[in-house]
BAVO-355924 format. One line per field, with one value per atom (N, C-alpha, C): residue in three letters; atom name; x, y, z. Coordinates in pm, 1 decimal, m for minus. Each point is the difference from the previous one (the first is absolute). Layout:
<rs>
type	ALA / ...
atom	CA / ...
x	X / ...
y	Y / ...
z	Z / ...
</rs>
This chain:
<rs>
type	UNK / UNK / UNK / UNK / UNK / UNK / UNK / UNK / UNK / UNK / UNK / UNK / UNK / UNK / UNK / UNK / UNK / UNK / UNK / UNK / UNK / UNK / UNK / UNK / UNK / UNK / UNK / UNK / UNK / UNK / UNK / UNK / UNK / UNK / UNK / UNK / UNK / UNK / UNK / UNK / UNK / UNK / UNK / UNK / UNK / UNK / UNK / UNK / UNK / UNK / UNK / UNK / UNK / UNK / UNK / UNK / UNK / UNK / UNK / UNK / UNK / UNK / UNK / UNK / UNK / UNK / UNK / UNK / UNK / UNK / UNK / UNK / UNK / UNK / UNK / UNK / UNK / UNK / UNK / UNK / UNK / UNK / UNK / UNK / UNK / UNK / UNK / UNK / UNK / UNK / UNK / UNK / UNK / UNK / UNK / UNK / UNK / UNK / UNK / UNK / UNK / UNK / UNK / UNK / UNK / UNK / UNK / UNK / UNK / UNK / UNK / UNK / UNK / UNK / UNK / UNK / UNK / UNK / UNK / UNK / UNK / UNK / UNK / UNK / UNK / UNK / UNK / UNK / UNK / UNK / UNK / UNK / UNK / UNK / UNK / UNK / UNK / UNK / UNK / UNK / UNK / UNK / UNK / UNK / UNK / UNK / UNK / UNK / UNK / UNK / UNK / UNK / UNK / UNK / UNK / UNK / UNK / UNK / UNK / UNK / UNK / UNK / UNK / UNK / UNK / UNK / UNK / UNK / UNK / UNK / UNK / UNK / UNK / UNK / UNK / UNK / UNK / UNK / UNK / UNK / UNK / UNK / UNK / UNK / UNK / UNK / UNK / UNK / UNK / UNK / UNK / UNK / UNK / UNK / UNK / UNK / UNK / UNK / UNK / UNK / UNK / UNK / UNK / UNK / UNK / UNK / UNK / UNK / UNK / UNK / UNK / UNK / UNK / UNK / UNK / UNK / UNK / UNK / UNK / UNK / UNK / UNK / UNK / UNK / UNK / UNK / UNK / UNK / UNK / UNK / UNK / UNK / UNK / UNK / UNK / UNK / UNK / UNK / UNK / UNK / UNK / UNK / UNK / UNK / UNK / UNK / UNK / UNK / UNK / UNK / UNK / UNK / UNK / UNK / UNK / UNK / UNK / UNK
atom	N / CA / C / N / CA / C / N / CA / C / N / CA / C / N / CA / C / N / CA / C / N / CA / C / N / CA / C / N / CA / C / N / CA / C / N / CA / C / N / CA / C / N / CA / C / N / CA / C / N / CA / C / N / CA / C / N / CA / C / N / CA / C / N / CA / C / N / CA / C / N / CA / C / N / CA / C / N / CA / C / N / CA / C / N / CA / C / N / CA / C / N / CA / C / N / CA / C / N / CA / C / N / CA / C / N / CA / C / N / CA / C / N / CA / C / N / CA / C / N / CA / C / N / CA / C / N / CA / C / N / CA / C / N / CA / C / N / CA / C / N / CA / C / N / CA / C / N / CA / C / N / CA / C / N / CA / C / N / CA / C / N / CA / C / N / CA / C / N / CA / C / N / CA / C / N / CA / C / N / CA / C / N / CA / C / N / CA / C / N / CA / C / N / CA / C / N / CA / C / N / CA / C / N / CA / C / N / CA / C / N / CA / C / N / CA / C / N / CA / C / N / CA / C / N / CA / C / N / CA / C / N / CA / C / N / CA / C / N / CA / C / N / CA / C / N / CA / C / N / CA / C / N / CA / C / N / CA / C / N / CA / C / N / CA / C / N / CA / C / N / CA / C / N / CA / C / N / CA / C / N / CA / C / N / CA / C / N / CA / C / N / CA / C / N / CA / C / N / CA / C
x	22.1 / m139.6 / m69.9 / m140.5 / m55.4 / m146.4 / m35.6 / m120.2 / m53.6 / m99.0 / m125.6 / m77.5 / 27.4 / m115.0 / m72.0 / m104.4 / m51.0 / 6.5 / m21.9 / 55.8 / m107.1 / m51.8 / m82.6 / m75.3 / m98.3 / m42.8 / 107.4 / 106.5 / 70.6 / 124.6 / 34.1 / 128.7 / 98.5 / m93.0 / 65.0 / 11.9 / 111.2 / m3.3 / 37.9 / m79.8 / 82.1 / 109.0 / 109.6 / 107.8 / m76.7 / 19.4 / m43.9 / 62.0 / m38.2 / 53.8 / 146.3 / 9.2 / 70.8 / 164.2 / m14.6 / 88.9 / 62.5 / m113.4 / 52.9 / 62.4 / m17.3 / 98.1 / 109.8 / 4.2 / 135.9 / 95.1 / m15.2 / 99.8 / m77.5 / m49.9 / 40.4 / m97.9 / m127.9 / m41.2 / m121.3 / m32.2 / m86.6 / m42.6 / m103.5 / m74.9 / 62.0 / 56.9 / 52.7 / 146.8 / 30.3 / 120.0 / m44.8 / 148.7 / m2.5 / 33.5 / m51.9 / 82.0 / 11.9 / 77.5 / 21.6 / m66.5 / m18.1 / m69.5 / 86.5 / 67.4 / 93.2 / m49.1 / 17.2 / m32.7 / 73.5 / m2.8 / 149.6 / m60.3 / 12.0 / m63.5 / m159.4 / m37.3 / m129.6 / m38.2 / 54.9 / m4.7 / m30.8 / m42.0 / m44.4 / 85.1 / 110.1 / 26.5 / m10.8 / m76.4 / m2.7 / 91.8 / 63.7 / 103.2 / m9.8 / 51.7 / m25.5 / 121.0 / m20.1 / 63.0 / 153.6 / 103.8 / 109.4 / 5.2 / 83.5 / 6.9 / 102.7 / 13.4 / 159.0 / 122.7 / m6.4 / 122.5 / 58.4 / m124.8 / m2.8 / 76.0 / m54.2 / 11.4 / 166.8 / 18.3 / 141.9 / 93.4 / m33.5 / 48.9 / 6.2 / m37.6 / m66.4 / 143.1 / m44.1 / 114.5 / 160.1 / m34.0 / 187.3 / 27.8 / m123.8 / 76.2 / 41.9 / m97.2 / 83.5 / 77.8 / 67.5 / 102.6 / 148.1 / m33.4 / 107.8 / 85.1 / m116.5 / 49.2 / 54.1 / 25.2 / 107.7 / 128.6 / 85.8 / 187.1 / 30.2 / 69.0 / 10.0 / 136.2 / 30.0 / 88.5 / m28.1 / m105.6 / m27.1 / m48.7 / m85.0 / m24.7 / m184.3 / m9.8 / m167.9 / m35.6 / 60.3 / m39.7 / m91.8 / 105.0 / m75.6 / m109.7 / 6.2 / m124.7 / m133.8 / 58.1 / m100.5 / m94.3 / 122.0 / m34.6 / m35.6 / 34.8 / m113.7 / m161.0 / m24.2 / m83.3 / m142.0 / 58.5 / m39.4 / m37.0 / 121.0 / m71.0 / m87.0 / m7.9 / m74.9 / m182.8 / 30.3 / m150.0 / m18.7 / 50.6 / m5.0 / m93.7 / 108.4 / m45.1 / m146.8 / 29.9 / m157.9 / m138.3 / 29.9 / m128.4 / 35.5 / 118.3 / m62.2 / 52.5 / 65.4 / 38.2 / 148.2 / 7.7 / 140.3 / 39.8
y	m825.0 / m33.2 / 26.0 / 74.7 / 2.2 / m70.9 / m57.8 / m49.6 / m33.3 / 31.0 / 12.2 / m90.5 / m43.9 / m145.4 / 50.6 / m71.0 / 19.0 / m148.4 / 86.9 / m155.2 / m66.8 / m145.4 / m25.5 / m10.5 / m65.9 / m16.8 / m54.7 / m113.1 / m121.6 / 64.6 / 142.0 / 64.8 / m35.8 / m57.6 / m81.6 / 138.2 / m41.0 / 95.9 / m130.9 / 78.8 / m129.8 / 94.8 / m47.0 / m19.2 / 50.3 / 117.0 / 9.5 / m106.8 / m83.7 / m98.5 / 80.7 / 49.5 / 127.6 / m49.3 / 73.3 / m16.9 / m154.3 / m22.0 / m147.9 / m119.2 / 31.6 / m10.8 / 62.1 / 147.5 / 43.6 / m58.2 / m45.7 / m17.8 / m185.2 / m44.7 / m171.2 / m74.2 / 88.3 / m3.7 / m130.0 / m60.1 / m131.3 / m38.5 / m111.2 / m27.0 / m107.1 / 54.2 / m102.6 / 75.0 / 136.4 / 29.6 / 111.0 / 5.8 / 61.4 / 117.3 / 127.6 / 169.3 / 13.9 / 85.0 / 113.9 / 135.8 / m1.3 / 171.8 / 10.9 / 156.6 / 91.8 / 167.2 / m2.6 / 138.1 / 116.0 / 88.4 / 84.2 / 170.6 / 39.8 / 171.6 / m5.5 / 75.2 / m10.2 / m124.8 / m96.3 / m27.2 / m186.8 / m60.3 / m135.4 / m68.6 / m104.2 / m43.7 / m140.1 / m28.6 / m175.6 / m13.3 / m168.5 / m65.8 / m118.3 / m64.5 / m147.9 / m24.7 / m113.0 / m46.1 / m94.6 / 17.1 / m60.0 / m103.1 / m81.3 / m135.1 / m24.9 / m126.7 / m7.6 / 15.6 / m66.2 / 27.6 / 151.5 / 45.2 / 199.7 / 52.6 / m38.2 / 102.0 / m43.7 / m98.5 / m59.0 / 84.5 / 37.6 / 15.1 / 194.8 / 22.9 / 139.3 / 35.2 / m67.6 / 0.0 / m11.8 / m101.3 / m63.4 / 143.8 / 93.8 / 151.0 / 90.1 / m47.6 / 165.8 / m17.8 / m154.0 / m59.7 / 56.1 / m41.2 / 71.3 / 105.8 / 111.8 / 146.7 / m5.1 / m61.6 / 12.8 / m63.0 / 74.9 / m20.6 / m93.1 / m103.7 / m91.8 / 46.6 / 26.1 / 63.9 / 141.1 / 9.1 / 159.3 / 54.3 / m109.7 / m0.9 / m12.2 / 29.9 / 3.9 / 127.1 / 100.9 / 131.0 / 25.6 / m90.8 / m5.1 / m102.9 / m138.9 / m72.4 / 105.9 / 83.3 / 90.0 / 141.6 / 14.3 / 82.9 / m22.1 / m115.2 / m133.7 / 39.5 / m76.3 / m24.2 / 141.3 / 88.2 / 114.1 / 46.1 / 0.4 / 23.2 / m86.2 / m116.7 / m97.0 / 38.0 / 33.8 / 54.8 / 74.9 / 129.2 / 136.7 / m46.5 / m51.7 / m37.9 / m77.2 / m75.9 / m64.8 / m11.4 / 109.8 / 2.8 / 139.7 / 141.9 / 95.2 / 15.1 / m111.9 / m11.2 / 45.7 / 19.8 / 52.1 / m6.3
z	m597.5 / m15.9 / 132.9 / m30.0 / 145.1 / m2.0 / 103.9 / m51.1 / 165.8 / 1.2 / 80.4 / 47.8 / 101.6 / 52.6 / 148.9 / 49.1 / 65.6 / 119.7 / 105.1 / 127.6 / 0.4 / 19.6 / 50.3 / 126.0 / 65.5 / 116.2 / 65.4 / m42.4 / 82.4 / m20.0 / m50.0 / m19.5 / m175.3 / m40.5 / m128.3 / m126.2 / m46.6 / m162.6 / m119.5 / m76.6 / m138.6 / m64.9 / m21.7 / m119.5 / m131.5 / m52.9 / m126.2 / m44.1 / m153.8 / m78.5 / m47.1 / m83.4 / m36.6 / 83.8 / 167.7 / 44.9 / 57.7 / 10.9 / 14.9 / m74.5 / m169.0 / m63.6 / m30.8 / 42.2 / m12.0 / 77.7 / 166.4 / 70.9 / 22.4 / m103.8 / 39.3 / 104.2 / 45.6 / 122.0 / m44.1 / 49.0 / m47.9 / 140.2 / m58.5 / 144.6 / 86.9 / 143.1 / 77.6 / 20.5 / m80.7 / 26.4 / 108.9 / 72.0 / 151.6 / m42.7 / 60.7 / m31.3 / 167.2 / m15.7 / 129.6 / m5.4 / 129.5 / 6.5 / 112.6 / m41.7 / 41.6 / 38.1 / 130.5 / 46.6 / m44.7 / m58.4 / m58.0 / m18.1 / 118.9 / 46.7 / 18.1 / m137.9 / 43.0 / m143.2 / m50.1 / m125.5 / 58.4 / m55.7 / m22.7 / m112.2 / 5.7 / m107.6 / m5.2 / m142.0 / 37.3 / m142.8 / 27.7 / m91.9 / 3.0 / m87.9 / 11.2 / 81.6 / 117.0 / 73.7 / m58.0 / 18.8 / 2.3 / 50.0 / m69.8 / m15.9 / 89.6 / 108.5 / m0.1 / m49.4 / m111.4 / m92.1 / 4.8 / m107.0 / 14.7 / 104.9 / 152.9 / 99.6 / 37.7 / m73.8 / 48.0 / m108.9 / m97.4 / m101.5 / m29.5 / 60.0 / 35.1 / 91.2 / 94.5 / 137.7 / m46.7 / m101.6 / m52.6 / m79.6 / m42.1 / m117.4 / 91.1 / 129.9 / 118.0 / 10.8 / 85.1 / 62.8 / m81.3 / m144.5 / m92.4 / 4.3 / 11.1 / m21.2 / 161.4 / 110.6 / 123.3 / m71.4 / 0.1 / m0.8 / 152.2 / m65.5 / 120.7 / 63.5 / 167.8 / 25.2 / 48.6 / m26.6 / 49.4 / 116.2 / 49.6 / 163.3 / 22.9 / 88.1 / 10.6 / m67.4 / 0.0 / 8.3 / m170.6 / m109.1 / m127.4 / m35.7 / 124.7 / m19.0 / 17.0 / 102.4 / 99.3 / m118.1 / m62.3 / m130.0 / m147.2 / 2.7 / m124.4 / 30.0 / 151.6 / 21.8 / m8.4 / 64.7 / 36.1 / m159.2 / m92.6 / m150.1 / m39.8 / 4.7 / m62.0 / 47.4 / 114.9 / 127.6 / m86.5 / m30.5 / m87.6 / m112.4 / m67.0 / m146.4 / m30.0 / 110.5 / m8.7 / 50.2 / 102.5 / 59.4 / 89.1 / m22.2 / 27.6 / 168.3 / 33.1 / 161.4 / 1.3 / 118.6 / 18.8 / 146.8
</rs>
């Protein structure tokens, strides 16, 4: 979906309605804005739990026993996968 807003004087955009029920977004909930090339991405902000829980699915895919070298290469994919870093 693409959709078109304009900034205001104080830097403000509104949330089409639209998307803001797709991803849950209501008034008082926190998003992130993420710098990513030349691209702007906003999301609704993660919860504790989430970001803990997020962390416990990388942690997984490391084989315990293997050394730093595969924490080192988790991580580095996980960067990849999610935001394009490396």
């Amino acid at each position: 979906m693409l959709v078109r807003r304009t900034v205001g004087a104080r830097g403000q955009v509104v949330l089409p309605k639209d998307i803001r029920q797709q991803f849950g977004i209501g008034e008082g909930t926190e998003i992130t804005f993420e710098s990513k090339d030349s691209e702007i991405v906003i999301k609704p902000a993660k919860t504790p739990e989430q970001a803990v829980e997020e962390f416990c699915r990388t942690s997984r895919k490391v084989k315990m026993g293997d050394g730093a070298k595969w924490v080192k290469k988790a991580i580095e994919e996980q960067l990849e996968e999610r935001y394009g870093l490396r």
